[in-house]
SEDREN-268099 format. One line per field, with one value per atom (N, C-alpha, C): residue number from 1; x, y, z; atom name. Coordinates in steps of 0.1 Angstrom, whole numbers, padded with zeros to 4 digits, always signed. Atoms other than C-alpha are relative to their C-alpha. Example, Ala and Ser with C-alpha at 12.3 -4.5 7.8 and 13.67 -1.06 7.14 Angstrom:
<rs>
n	c(1;1;1;2;2;2) $
px	c(+0009;+0123;+0009;-0009;+0137;-0008) $
py	c(-0012;-0045;+0012;-0011;-0011;+0011) $
pz	c(+0000;+0078;+0000;+0000;+0071;+0008) $
atom	c(N;CA;C;N;CA;C) $
</rs>
This chain:
<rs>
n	c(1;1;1;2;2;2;3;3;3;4;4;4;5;5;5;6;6;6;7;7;7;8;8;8;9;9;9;10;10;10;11;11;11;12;12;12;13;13;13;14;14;14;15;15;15;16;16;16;17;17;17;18;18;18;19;19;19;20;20;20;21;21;21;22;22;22;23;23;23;24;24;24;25;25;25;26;26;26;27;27;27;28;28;28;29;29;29;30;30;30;31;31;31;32;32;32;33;33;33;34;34;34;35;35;35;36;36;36;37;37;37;38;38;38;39;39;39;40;40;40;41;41;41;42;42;42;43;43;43;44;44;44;45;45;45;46;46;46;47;47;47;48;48;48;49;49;49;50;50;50;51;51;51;52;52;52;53;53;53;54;54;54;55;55;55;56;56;56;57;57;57;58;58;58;59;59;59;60;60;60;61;61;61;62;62;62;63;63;63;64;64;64;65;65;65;66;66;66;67;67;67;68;68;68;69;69;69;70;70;70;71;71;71;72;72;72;73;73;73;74;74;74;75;75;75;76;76;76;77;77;77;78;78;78;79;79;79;80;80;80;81;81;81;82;82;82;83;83;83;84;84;84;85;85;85;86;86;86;87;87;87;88;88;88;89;89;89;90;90;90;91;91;91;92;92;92;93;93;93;94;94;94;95;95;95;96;96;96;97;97;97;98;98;98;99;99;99;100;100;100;101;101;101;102;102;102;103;103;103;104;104;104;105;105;105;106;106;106;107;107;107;108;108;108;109;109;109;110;110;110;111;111;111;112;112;112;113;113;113;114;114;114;115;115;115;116;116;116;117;117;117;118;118;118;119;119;119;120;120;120;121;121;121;122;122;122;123;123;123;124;124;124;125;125;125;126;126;126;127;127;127;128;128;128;129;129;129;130;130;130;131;131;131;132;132;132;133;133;133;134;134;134;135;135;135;136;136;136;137;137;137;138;138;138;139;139;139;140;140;140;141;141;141;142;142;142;143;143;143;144;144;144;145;145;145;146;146;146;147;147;147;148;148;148;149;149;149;150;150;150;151;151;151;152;152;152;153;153;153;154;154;154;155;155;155;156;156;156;157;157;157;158;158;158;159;159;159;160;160;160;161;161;161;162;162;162;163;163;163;164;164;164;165;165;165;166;166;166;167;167;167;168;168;168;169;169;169;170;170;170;171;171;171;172;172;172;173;173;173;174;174;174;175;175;175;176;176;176;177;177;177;178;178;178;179;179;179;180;180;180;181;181;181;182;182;182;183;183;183;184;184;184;185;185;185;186;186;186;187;187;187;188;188;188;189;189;189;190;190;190;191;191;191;192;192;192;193;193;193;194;194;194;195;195;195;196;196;196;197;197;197;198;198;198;199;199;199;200;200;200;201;201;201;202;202;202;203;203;203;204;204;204;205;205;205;206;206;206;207;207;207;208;208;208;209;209;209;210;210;210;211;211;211;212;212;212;213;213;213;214;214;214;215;215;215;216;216;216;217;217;217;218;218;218;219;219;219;220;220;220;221;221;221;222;222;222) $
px	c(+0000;+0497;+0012;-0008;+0517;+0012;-0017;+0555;+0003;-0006;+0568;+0013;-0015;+0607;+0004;-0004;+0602;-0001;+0006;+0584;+0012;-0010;+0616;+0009;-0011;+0640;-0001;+0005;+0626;+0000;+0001;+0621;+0018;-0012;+0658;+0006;-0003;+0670;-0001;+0005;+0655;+0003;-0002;+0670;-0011;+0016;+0635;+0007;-0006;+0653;+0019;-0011;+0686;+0003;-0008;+0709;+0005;-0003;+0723;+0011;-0013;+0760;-0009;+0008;+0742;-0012;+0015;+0709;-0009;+0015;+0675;-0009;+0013;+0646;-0008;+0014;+0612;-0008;+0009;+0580;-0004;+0001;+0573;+0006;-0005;+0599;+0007;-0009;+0620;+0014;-0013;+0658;+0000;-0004;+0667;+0013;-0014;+0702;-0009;+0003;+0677;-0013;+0018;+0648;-0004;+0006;+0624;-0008;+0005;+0614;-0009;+0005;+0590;-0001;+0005;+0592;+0011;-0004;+0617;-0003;+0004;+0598;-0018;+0014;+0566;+0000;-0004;+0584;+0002;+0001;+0586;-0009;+0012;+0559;-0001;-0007;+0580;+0000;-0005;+0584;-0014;+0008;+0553;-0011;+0008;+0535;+0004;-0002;+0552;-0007;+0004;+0543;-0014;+0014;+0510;-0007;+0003;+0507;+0003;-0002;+0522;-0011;+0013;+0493;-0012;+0016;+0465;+0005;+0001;+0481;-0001;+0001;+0481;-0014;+0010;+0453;-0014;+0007;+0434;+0005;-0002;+0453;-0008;+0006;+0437;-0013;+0011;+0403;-0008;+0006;+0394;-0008;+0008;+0362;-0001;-0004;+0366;-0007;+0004;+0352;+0010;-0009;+0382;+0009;-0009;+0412;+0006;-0009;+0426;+0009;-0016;+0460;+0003;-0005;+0472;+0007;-0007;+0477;+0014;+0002;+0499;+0010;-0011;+0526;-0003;+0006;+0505;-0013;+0008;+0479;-0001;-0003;+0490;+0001;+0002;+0497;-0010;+0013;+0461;-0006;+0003;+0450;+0006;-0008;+0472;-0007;+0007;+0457;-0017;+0014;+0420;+0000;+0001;+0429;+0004;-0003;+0442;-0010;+0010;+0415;-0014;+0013;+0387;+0002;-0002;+0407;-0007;+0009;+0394;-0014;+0014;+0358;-0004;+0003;+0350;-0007;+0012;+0317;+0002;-0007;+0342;-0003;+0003;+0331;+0017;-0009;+0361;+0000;-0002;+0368;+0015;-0013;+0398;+0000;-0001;+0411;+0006;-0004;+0418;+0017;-0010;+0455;-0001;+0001;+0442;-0016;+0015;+0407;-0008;+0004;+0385;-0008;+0006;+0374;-0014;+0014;+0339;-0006;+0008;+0310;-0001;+0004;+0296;+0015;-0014;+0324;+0004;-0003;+0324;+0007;-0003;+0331;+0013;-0007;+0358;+0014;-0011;+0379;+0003;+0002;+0369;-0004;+0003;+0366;-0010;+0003;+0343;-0019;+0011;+0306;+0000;-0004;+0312;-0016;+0018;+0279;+0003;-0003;+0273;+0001;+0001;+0283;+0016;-0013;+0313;+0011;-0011;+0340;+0010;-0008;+0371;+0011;-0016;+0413;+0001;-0014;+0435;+0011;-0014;+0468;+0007;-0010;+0500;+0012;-0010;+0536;+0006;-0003;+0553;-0004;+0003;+0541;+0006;-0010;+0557;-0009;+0010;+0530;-0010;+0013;+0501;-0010;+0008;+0494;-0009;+0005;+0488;-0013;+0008;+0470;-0015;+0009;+0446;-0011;+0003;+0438;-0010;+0007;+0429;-0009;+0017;+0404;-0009;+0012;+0384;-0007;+0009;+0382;-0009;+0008;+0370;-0014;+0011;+0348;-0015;+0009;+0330;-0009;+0007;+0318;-0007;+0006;+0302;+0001;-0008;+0324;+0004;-0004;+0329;+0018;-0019;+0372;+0000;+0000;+0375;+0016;-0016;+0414;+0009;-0009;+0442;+0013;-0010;+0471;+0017;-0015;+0512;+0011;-0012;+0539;+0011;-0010;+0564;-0010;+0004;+0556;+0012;-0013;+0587;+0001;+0002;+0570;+0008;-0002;+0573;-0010;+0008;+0556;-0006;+0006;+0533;+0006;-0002;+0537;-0009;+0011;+0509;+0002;-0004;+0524;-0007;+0002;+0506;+0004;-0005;+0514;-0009;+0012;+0499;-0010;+0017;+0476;-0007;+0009;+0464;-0008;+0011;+0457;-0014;+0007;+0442;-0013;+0010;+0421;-0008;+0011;+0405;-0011;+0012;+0388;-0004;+0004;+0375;+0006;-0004;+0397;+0012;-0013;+0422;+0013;-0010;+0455;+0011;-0008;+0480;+0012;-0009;+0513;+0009;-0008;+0534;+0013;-0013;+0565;+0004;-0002;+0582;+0015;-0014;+0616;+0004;-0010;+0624;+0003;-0005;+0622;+0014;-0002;+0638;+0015;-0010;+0667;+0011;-0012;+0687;+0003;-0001;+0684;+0006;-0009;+0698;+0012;-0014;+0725;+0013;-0008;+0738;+0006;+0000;+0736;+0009;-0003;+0744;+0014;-0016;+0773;-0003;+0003;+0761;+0014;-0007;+0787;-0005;+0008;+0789;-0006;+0003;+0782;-0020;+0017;+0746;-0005;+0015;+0734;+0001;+0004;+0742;-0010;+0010;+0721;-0015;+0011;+0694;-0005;+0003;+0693;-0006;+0004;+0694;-0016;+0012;+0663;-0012;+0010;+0644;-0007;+0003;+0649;-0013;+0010;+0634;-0020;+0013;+0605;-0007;+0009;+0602;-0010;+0005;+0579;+0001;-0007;+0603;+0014;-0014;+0642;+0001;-0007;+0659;+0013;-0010;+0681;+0007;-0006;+0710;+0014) $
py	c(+0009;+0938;+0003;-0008;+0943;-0012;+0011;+0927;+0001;+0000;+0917;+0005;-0005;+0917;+0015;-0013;+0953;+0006;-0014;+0969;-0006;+0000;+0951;+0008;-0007;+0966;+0015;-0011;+0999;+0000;-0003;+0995;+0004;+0000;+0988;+0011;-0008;+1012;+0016;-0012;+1040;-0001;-0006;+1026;+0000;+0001;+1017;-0009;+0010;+0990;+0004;-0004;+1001;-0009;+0003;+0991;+0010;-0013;+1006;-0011;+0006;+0995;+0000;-0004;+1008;-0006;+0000;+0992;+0013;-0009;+1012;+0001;+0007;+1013;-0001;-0002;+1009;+0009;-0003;+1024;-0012;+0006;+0992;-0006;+0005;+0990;-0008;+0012;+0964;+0008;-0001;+0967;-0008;+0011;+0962;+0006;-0007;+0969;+0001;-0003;+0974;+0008;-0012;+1000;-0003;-0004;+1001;+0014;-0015;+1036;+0007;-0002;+1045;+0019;-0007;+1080;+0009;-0001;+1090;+0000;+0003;+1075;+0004;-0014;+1100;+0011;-0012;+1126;+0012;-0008;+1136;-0001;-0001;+1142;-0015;+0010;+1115;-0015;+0013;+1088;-0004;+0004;+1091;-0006;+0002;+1085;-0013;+0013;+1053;-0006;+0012;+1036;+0005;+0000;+1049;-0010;+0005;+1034;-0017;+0015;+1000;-0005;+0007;+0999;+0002;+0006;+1003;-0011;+0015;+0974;-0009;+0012;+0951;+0001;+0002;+0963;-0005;+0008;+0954;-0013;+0014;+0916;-0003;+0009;+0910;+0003;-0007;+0922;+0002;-0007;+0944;+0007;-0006;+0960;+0013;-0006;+0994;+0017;-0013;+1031;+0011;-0007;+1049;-0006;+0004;+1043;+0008;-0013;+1060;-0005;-0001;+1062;+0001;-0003;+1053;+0014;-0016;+1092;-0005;-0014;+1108;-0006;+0009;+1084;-0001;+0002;+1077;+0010;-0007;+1101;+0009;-0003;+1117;-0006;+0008;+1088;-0005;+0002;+1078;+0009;-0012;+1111;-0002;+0005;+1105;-0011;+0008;+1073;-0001;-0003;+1083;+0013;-0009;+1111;-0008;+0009;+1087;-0006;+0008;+1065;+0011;-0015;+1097;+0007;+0002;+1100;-0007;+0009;+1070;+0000;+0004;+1069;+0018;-0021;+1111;-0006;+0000;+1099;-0004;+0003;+1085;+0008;-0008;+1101;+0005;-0008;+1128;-0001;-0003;+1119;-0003;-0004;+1127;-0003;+0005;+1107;+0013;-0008;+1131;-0004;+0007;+1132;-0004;+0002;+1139;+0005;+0004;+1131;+0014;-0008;+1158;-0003;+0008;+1159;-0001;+0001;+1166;-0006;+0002;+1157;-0015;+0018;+1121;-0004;+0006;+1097;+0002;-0002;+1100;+0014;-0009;+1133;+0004;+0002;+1127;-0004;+0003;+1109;+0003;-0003;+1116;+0019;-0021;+1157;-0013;+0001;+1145;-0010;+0006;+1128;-0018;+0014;+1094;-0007;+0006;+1070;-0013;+0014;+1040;-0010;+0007;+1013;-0003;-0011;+1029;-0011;+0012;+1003;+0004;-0008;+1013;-0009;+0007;+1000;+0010;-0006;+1008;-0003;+0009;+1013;+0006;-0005;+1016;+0000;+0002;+1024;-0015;+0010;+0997;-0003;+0007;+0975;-0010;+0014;+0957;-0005;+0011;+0946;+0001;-0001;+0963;+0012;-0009;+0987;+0011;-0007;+1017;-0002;+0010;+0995;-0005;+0005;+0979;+0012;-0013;+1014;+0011;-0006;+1029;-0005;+0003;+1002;-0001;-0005;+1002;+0014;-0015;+1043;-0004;-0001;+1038;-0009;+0012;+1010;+0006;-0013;+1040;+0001;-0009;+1056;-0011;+0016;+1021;-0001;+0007;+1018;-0013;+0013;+0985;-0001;-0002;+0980;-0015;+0013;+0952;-0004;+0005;+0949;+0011;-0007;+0962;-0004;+0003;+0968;+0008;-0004;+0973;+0001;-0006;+0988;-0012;+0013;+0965;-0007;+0005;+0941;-0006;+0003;+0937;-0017;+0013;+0902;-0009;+0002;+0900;-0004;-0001;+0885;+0013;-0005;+0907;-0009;+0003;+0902;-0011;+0011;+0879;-0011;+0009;+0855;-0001;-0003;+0867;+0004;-0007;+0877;+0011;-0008;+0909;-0003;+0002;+0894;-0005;+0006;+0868;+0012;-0013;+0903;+0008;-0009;+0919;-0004;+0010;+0888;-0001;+0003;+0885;+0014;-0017;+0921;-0003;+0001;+0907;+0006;-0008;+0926;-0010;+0010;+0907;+0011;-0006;+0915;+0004;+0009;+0919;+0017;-0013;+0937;-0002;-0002;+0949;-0010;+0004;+0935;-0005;+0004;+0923;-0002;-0002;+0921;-0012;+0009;+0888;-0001;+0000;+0896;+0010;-0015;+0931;-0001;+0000;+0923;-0003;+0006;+0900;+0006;-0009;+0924;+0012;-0017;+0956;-0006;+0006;+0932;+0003;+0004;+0927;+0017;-0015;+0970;+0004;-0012;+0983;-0006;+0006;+0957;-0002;-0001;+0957;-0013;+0009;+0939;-0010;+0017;+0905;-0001;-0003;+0915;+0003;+0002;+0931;-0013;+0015;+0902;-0006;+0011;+0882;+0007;+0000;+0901;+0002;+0002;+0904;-0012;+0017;+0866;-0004;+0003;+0870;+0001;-0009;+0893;-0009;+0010;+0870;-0012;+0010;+0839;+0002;-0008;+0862;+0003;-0013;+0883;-0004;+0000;+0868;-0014;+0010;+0849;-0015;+0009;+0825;+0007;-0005;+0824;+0012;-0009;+0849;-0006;+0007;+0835;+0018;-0007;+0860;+0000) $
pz	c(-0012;+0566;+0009;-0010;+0598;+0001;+0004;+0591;+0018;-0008;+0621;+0004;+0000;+0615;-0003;+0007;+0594;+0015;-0016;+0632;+0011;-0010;+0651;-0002;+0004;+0629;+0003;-0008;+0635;+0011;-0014;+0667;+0004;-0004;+0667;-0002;+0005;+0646;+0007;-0012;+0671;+0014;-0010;+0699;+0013;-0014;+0721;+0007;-0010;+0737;+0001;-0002;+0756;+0012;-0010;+0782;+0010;-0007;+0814;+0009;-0002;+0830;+0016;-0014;+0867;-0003;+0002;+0871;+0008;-0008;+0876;+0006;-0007;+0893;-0011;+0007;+0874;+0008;-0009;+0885;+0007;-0008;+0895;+0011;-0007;+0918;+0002;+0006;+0900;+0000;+0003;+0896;-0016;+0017;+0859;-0008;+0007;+0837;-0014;+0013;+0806;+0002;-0001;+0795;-0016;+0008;+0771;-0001;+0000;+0759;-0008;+0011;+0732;-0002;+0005;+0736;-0006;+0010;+0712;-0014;+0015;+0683;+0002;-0004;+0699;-0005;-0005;+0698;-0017;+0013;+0660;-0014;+0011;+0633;-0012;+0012;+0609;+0011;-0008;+0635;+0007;-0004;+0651;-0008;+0009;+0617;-0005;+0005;+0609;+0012;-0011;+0645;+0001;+0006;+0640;-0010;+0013;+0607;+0006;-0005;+0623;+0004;-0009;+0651;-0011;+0007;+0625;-0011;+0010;+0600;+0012;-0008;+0632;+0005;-0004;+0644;-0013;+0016;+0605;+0004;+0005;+0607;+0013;-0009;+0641;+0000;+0000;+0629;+0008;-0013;+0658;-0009;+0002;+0654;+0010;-0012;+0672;-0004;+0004;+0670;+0004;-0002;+0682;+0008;-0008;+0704;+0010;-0009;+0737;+0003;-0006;+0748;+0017;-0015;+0785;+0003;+0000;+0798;+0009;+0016;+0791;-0011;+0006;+0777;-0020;+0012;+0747;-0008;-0005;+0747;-0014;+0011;+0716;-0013;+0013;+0695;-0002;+0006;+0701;-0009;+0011;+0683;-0017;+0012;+0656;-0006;+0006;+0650;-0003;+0001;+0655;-0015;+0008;+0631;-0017;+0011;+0603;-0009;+0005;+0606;-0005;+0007;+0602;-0014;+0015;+0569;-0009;+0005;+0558;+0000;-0008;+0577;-0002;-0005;+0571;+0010;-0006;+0589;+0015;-0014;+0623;+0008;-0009;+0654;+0004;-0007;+0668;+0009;-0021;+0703;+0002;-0002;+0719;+0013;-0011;+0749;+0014;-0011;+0784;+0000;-0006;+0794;+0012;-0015;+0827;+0000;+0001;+0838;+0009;-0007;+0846;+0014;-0012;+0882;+0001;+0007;+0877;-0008;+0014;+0854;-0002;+0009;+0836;-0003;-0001;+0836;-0012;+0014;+0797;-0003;-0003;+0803;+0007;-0004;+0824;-0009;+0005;+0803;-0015;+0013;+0768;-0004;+0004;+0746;-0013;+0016;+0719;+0001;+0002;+0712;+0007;-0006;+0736;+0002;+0000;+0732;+0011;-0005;+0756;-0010;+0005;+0742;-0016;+0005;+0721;+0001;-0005;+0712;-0004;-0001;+0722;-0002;-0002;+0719;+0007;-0008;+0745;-0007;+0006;+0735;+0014;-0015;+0762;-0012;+0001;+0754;+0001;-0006;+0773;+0014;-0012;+0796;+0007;-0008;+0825;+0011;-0004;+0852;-0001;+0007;+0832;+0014;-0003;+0861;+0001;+0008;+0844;-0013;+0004;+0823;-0001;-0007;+0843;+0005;-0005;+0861;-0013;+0016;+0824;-0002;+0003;+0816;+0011;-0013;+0852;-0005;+0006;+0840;-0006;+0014;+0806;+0006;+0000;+0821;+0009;-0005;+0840;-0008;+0005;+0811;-0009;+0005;+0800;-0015;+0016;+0765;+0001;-0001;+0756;-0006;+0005;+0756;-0013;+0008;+0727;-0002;-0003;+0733;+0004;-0003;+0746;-0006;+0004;+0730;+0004;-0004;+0742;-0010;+0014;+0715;+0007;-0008;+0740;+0009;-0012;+0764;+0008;-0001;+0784;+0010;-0005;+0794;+0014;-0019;+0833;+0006;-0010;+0859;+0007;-0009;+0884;+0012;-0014;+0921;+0002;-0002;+0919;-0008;+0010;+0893;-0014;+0016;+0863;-0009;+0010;+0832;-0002;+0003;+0817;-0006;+0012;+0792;+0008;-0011;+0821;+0009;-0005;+0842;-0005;+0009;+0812;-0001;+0004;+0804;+0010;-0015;+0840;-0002;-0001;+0830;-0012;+0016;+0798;-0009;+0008;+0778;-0007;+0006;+0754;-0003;-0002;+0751;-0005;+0008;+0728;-0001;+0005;+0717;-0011;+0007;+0691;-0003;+0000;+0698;+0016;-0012;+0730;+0006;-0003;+0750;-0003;+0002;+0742;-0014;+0018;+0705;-0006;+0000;+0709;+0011;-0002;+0734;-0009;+0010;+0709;-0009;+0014;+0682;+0005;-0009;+0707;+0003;-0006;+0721;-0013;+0016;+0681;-0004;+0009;+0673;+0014;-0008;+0710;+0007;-0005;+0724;+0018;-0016;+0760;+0005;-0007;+0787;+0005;-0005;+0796;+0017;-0011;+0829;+0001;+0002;+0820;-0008;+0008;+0800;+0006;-0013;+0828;+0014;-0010;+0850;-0003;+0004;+0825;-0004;+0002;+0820;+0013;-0014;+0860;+0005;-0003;+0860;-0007;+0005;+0835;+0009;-0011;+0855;+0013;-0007;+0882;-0001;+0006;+0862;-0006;+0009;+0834;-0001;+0007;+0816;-0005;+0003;+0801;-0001;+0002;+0801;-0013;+0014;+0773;-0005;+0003;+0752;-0009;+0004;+0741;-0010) $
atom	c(N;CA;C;N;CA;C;N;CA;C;N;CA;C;N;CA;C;N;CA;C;N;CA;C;N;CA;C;N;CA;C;N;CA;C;N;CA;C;N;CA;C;N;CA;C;N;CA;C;N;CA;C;N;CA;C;N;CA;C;N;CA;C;N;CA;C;N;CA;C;N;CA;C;N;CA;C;N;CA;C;N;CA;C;N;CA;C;N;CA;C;N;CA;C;N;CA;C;N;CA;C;N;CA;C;N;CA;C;N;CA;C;N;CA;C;N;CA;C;N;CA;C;N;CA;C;N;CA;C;N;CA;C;N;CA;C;N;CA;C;N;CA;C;N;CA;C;N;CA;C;N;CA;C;N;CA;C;N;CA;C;N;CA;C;N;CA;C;N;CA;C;N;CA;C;N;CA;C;N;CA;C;N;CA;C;N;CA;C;N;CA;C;N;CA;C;N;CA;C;N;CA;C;N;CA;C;N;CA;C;N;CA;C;N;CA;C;N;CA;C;N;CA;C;N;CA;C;N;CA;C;N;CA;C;N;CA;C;N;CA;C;N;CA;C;N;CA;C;N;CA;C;N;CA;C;N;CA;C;N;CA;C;N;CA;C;N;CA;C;N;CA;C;N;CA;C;N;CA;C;N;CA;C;N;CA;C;N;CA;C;N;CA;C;N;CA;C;N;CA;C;N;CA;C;N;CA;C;N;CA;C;N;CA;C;N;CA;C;N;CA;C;N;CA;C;N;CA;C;N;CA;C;N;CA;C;N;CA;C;N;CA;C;N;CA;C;N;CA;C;N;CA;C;N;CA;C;N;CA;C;N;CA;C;N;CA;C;N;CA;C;N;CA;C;N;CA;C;N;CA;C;N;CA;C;N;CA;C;N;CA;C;N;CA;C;N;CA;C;N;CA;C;N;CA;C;N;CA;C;N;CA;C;N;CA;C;N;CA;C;N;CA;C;N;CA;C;N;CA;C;N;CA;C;N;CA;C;N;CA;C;N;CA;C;N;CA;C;N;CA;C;N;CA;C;N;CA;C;N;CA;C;N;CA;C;N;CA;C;N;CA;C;N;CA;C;N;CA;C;N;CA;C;N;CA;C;N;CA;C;N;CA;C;N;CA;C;N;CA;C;N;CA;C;N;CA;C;N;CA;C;N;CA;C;N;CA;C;N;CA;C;N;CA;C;N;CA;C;N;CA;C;N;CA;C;N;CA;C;N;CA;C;N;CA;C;N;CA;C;N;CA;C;N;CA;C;N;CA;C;N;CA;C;N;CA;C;N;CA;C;N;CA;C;N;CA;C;N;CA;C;N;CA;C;N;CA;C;N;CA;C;N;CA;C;N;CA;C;N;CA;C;N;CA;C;N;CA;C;N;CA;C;N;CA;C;N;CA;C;N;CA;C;N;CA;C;N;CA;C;N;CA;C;N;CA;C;N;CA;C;N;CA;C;N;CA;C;N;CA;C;N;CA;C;N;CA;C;N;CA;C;N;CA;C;N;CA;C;N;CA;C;N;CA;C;N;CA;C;N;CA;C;N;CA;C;N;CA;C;N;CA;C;N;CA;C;N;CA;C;N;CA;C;N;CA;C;N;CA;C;N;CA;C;N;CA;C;N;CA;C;N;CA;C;N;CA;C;N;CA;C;N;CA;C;N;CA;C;N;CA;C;N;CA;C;N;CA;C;N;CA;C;N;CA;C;N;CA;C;N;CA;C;N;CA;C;N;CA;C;N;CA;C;N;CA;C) $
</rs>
């Protein structure tokens, strides 16, 4: 079963949630003194096999029914494979399809986004790294929604649980596309636990309490 506190500790432990004395931009164009990063725990054969191993016990307790999973390119793109390759362990008889990082321009939409035997009808997970207003996201399942696979959830390793410009949250976004929504872990679990290991100034946690007020979802308590 999929431990919650074990996949924060880890998360911690690696460092996915950091601080920054200078704030950043996002891609979305936000100012923030914090990042979430997942691709350090991508990046090696040993690391990418536990968070693998994480998203199929969560994805068993929320019993998703699914025929493979793709990865928002290119971020994740790899750890889908990984997990499609795990589960064909299990399943010899699992169809091999292997998500595009980048979509071919040409050809049947299935073809576009998918290498591998893709049927209509084909039920798929999304997974994302981190998500903050589900852009990338959103954009992914319209594709997929091309090649007429049915998405049966979407799933986020973080969710750094922020408004959109339009005052939604991501799952509300997610959910307006029929797709449900869910993630891993999340910044209001995952800041207090980085604050305790990394020491951040009183200065950033006051402008990430600021940025909450702002962004988020609900206050953060630190």
């Amino acid at each position: 079963m999929f431990n919650q506190e074990e996949f924060n500790k880890f998360m911690t432990e690696n460092k996915v949630v950091g601080f920054f004395e200078k704030p950043i931009i996002l891609v979305s164009g936000r100012q923030t003194h914090w990042y979430a990063n997942c691709r350090d725990i991508l990046n090696t054969f040993e690391l990418i096999n536990i968070v693998s191993s994480y998203i199929i016990e969560f994805m068993k307790d929320e019993d998703l029914e699914f025929d493979y999973v793709y990865g928002v390119p290119e971020g994740v793109t790899k750890l889908a494979d990984v997990i499609n390759f795990k589960l064909g362990m299990d399943n010899p008889k699992q169809k091999l399809v292997i998500g595009r990082a980048k979509p071919k321009e040409h050809g049947a939409p299935k073809d576009k986004y998918f290498v591998g035997n893709v049927e209509e009808g084909d039920k798929v997970v999304v997974i994302e790294d981190v998500t903050t207003t589900g852009g990338s996201l959103l954009k992914t399942i319209l594709r997929l929604k091309e090649a007429n696979v049915e998405i049966v959830a979407a799933i986020g390793i973080v969710n750094r649980m922020e408004k959109r410009d339009d005052g939604k949250s991501v799952e509300e976004a997610v959910n307006v596309k029929n797709v449900p929504y869910y993630a891993l872990s999340n910044s209001i679990l995952l800041l207090p636990l980085a604050k305790e290991t990394q020491n951040p100034s009183e200065e950033v946690i006051k402008q990430i309490k600021i940025g909450f007020e702002k962004y988020g979802i609900k206050p953060i308590e630190m």
